[in-house]
C-alpha positions as CSV (number, residue, x, y, z in Angstrom):
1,X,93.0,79.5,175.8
2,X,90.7,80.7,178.2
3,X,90.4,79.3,181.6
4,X,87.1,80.0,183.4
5,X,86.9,79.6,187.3
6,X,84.3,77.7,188.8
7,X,82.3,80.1,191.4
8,X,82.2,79.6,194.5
9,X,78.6,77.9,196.1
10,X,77.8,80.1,199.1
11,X,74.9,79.0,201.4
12,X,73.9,81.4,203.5
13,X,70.8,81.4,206.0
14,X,68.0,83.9,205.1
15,X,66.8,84.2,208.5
16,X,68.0,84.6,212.3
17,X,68.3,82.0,214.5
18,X,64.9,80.6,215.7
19,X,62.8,82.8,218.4
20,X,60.6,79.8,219.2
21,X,60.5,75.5,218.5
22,X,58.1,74.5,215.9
23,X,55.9,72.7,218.5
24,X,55.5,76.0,220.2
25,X,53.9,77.5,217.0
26,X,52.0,74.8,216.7
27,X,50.5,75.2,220.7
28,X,49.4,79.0,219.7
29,X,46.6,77.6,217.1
30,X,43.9,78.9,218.0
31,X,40.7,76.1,218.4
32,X,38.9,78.0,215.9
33,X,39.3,80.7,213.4
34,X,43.3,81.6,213.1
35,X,46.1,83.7,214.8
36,X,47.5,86.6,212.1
37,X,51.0,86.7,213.0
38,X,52.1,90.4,212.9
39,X,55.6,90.9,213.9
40,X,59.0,88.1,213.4
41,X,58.1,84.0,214.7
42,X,61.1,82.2,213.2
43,X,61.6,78.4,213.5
44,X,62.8,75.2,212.2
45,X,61.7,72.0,210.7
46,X,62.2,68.7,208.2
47,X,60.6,68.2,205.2
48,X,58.8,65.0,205.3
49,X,56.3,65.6,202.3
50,X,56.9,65.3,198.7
51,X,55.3,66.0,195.6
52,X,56.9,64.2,192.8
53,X,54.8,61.5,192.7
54,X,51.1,63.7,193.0
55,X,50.4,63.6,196.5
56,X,50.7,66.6,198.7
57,X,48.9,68.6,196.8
58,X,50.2,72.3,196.7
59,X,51.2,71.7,200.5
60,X,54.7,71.5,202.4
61,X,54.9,68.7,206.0
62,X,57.7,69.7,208.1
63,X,58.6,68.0,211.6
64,X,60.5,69.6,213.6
65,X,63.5,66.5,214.2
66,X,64.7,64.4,211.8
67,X,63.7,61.5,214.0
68,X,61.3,61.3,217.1
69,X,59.8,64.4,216.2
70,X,57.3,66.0,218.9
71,X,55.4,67.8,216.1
72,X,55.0,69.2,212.4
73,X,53.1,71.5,210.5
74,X,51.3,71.7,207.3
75,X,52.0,75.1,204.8
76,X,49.8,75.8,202.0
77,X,51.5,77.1,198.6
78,X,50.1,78.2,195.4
79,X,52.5,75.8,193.6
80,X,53.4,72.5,192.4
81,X,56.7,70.5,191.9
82,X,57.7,71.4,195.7
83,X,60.0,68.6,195.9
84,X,62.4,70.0,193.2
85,X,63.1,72.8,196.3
86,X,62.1,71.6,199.4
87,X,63.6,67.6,198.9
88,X,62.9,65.4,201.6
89,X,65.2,65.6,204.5
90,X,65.8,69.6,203.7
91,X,66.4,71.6,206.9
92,X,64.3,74.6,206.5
93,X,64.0,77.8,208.5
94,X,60.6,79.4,208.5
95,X,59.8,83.4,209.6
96,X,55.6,83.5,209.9
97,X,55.6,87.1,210.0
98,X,52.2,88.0,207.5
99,X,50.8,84.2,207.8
100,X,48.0,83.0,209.7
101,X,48.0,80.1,211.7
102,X,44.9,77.6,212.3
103,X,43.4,74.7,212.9
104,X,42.1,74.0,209.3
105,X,40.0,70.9,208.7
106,X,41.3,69.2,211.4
107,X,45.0,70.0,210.7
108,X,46.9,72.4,212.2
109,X,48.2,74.6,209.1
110,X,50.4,78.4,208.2
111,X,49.3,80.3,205.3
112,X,48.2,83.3,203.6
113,X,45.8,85.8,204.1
114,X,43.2,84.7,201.9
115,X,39.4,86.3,201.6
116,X,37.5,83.0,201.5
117,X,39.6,80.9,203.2
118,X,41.0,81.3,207.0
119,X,44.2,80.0,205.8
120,X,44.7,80.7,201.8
121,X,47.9,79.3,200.0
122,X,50.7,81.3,199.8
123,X,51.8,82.9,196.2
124,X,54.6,80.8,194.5
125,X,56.0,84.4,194.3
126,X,56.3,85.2,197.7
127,X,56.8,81.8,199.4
128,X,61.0,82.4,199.6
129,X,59.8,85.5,201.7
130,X,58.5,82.6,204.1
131,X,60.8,80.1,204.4
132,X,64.5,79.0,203.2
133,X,66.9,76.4,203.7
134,X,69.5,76.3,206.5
135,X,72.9,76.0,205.7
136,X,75.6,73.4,206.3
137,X,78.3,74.4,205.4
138,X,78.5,75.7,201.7
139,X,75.1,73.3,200.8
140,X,71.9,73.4,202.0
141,X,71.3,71.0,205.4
142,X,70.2,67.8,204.3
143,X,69.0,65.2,207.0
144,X,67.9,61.7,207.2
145,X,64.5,61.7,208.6
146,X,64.0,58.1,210.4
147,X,60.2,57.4,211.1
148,X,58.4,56.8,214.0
149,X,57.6,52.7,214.2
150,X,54.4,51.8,215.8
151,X,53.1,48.9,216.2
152,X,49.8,49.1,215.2
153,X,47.2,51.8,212.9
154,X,45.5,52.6,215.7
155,X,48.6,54.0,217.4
156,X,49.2,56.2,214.3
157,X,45.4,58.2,214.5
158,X,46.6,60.2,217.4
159,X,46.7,63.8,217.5
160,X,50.8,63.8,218.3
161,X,51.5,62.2,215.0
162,X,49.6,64.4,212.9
163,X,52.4,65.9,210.2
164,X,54.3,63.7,211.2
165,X,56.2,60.8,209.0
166,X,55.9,57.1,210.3
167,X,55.8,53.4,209.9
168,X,53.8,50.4,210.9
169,X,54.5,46.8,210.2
170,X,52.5,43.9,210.3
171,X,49.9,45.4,207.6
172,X,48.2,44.8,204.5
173,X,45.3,45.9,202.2
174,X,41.9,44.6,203.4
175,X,40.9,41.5,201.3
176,X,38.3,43.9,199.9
177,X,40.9,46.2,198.7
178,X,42.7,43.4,196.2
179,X,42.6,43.6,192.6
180,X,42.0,47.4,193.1
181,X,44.0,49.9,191.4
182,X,45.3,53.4,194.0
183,X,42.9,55.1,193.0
184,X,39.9,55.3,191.2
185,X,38.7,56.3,187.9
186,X,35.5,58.3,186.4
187,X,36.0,58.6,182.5
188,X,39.8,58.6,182.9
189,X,40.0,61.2,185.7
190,X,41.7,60.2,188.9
191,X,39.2,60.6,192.2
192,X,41.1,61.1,195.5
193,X,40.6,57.5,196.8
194,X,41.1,55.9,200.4
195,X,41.9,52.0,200.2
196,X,42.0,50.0,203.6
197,X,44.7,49.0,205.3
198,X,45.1,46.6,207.9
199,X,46.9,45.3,210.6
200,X,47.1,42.1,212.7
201,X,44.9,43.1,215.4
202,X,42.6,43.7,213.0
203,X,42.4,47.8,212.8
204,X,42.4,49.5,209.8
205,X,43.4,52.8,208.6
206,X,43.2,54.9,204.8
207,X,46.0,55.3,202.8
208,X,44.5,58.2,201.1
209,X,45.6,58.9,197.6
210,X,45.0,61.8,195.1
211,X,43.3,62.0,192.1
212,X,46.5,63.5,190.8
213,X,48.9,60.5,191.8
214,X,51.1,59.1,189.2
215,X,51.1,56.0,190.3
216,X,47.3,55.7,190.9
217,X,46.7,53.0,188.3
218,X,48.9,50.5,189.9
219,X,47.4,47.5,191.6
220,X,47.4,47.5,195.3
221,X,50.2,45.1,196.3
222,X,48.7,41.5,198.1
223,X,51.3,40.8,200.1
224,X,52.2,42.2,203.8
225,X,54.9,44.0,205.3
226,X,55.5,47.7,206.3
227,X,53.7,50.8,205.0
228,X,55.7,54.7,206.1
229,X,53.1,57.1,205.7
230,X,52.2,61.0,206.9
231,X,49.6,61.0,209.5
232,X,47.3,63.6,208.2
233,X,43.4,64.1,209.4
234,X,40.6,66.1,207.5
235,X,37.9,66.8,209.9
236,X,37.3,63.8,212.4
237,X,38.8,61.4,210.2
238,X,42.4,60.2,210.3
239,X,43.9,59.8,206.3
240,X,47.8,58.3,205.7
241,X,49.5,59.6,202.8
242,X,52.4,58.0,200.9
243,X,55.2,59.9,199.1
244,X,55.2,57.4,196.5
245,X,55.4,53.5,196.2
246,X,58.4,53.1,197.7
247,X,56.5,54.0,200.9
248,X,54.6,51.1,200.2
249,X,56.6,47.8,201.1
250,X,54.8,44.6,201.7
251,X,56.3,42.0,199.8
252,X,55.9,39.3,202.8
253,X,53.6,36.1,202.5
254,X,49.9,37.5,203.2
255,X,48.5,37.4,206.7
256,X,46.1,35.2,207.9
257,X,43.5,37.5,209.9
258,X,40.5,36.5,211.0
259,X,37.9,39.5,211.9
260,X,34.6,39.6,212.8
261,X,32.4,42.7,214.0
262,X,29.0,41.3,213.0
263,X,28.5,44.8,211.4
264,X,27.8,43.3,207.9
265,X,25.1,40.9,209.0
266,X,21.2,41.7,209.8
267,X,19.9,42.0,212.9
268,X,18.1,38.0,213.8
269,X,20.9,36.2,211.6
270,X,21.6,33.1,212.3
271,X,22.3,31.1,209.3
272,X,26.1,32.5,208.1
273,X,26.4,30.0,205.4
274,X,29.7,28.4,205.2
275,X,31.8,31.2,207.2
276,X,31.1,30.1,210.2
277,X,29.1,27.3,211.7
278,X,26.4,27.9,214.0
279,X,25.7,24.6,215.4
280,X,23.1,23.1,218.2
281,X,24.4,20.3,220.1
282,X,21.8,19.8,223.0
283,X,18.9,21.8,222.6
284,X,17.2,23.9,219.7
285,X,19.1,27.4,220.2
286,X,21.2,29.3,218.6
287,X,23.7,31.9,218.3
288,X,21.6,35.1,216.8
289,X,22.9,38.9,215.9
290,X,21.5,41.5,217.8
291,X,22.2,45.1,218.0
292,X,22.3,47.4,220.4
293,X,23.6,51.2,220.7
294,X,24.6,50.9,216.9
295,X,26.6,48.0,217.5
296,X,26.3,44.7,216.5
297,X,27.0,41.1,218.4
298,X,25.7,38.0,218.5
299,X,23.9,36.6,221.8
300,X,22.7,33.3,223.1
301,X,20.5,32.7,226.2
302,X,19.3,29.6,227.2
303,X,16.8,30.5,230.2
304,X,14.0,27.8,230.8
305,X,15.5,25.8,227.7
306,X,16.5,22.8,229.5
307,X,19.8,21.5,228.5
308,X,21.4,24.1,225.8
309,X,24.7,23.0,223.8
310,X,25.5,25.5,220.9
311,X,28.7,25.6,218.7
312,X,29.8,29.0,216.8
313,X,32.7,27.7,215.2
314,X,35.5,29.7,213.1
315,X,37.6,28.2,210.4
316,X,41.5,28.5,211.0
317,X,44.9,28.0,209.4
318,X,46.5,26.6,212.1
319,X,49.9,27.4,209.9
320,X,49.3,30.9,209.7
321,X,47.3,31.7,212.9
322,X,48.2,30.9,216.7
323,X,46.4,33.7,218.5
324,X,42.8,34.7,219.3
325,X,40.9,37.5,220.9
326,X,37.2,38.6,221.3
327,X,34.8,40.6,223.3
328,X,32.1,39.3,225.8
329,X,29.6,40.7,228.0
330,X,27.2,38.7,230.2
331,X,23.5,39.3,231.7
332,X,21.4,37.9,234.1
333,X,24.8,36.3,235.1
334,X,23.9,33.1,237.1
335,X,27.0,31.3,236.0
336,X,29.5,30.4,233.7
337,X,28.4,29.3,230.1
338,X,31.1,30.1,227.5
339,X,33.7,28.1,227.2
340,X,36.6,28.5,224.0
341,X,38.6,25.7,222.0
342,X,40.4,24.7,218.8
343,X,39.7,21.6,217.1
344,X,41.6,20.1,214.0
345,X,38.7,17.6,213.5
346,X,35.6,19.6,213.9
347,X,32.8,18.9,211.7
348,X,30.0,21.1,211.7
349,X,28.0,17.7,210.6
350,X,28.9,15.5,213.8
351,X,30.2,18.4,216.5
352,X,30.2,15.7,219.2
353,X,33.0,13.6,217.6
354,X,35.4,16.0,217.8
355,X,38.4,16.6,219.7
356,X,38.2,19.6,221.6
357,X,41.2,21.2,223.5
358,X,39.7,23.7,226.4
359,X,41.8,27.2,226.3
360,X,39.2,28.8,228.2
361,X,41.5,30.0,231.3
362,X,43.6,31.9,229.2
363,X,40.7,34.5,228.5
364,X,38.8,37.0,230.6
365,X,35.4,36.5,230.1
366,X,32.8,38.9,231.4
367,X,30.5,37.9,234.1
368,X,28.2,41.1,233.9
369,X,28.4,43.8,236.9
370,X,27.3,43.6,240.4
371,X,23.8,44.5,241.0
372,X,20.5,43.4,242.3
373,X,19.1,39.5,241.7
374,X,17.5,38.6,238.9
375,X,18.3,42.1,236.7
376,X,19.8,42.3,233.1
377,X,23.5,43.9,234.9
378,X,25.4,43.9,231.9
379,X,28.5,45.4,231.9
380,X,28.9,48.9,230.3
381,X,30.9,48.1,227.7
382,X,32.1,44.9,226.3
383,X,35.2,42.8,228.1
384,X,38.2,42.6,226.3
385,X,39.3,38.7,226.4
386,X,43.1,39.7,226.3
387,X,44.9,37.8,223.9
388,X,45.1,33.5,223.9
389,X,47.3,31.5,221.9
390,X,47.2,27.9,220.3
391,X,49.6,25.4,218.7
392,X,48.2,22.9,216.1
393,X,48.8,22.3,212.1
394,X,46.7,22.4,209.4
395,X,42.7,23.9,209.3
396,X,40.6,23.6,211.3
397,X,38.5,25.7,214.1
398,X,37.7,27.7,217.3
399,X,34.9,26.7,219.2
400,X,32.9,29.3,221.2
401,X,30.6,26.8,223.5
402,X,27.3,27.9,224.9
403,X,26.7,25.4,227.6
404,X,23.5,26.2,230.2
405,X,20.7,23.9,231.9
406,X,17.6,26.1,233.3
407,X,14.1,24.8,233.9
408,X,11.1,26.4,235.8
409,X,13.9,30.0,236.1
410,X,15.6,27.7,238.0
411,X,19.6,26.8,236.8
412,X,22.1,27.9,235.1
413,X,21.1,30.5,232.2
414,X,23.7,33.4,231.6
415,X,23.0,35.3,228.2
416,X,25.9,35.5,226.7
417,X,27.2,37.8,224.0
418,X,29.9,37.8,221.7
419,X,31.9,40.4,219.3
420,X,35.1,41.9,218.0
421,X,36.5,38.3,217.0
422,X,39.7,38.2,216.2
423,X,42.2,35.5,214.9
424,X,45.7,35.8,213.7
């Protein structure tokens, strides 16, 4: 009989021990055109990409910790199926010598020497010349990479994070995103698609998908919850990108956000159907869009008017939403005309028979800037209101009052405007 010996796994680390940390490489990017590295630049990271499921196309992410990471790189390969070599977690050593380094796109990348490109893909062939795993032992290093947690998608579109794996909570696809599929469709080919994502405050961010994704004809998910993603950017613009579904967990009760920019309506509106209620009390104004500088608000003014009394009122789930913020600024400020509350019996129809609970203190409401009598001296920019909260069941609405009394330029008249509302 014969007897045949299982041989021995040996691991053994291609390259030296690292000359430099991966955020160092990183720093000697040039701001333009790329850095031909001539002689050895050897150093570590994490895998954090994968390919299995179709994103990442022809590309490696590595951070340089398993968890807290300062920051990663991007590596361009002429080859697919990267994940079957390079899994996630893998502990891989990198020796630069022949690449080029460069801020691609808006992403810091290492590559090959190409002719057309400043940082080509490297050959399948070559790539082990490049980089290898470390050892452990008598197996490859293997970590557990543990994602940054932010709090909100704005936190995740900064520079520090790009190439870098984390989480937010608190999200969900934009209600304009539901009943969508990943990604998109012409003729049965996949189109590298973004689809919105959301958070509570109200930001939003692209979970950017390729055309290639296997699991591109799934529905976007309706519920809320945590999305882990890879902070990438192309160009200007910031684009998250999922592994795979499992990256994708939101299997919470929806969220109740309210938000309104104003950016969808024309400039004079002032009818918004059934959305919201603009509503004259005392007097015949009205709450009206406006734009200025490419943004858009709405704005009241009630200067030789007489007595002005005008409702913009915001339907709320009072089960689902307790806090509210906005943005104000103020001209010709001769005194204080906004004032905020929540109702549960607000009707549009008969606004004076309501029960209206004042929250106005807990908000900072612009008063304009300091400057001479009688000019516009609106504030640069619009106030932030800081955040307020309120405590009721059941629907109903927030109030943003509009309360002056000018005759003959004589009186209270503050114009007032009003943007960035939101409710959640």
């Amino acid at each position: 009989k014969d007897e045949w010996e299982t041989p021995p796994i040996n691991c053994n680390n291609k390259f030296d021990a690292p000359t430099k940390t991966l955020a160092e490489v990183k720093a000697m990017a040039p701001s333009s055109g790329y850095l031909l590295i001539e002689d050895d630049l050897i150093f570590d990271g994490y895998i954090i990409s994968s390919d299995e499921n179709g994103n990442f196309y022809k590309s490696i992410v590595f951070q340089d910790k398993p968890e807290n990471p300062t920051a990663g790189l991007q590596m361009e390969v002429d080859r697919s199926s990267n994940y079957a070599d390079f899994p996630v977690g893998m502990h891989v050593r990198i020796n630069a010598k022949g690449l080029r380094l460069g801020l691609d796109r808006g992403t810091v990348k290492l590559g090959s020497v190409d002719p057309t490109y400043n940082i080509g893909r490297i050959p399948s062939v070559l790539l082990s010349r490049y980089i290898s795993a470390v050892c452990d032992g008598n197996n490859a290093d293997i970590a557990t990479i543990k994602p940054v947690q932010l709090s909100k998608l704005s936190d995740a579109k900064n520079e520090k994070y790009i190439n870098t794996l984390v989480s937010v909570s608190g999200v969900q696809f934009a209600e304009s995103e539901i009943n969508k599929q990943y990604i998109d469709y012409v003729n049965g080919e996949g189109k590298d698609t973004n689809r919105a994502l959301q958070d509570l405050t109200g930001g939003t961010a692209p979970i950017r998908s390729s055309g290639f994704a296997k699991y591109g004809s799934a529905l976007l998910p309706t519920g809320s919850g945590t999305v882990t993603f890879v902070v990438s950017r192309y160009n200007s613009e910031y684009q998250m990108l999922i592994r795979g579904l499992n990256d994708v967990q939101l299997n919470d009760k929806r969220l109740a956000i309210t938000v309104e920019t104003f950016e969808s309506y024309t400039s004079g509106t002032k009818d918004f159907g059934t959305k919201y209620y603009n509503t004259s009390v005392a007097g015949s104004r009205l709450w009206e869009v406006r734009e200025y500088s490419s943004n858009k608000y709405i704005q009241i003014s009630g200067l030789n008017q007489g007595l002005v009394k005008t409702h913009f009122a915001v339907p709320v789930n009072f089960d689902q939403q307790s806090k509210l913020s906005f943005k104000t600024n103020a001209g010709y400020y001769n005194g204080e005309t906004l004032s905020v509350y929540y109702s549960t019996n607000y009707n549009p129809a008969n606004p004076g028979a309501a029960t209206l609970v004042d929250i106005t203190d807990q908000f900072d409401i612009s008063k304009g800037k300091n400057g001479p009598a009688g000019a516009a001296n609106y504030e640069d920019s619009f106030r932030p209101s800081g955040t307020g909260t309120f405590t009721a069941q059941g629907e109903g609405y927030i109030i943003f009052e509009y309360n002056s009394n000018s005759v003959n330029n004589s009186g209270v008249s503050t114009v007032m405007q009003l943007d960035d509302i939101n409710i959640n």
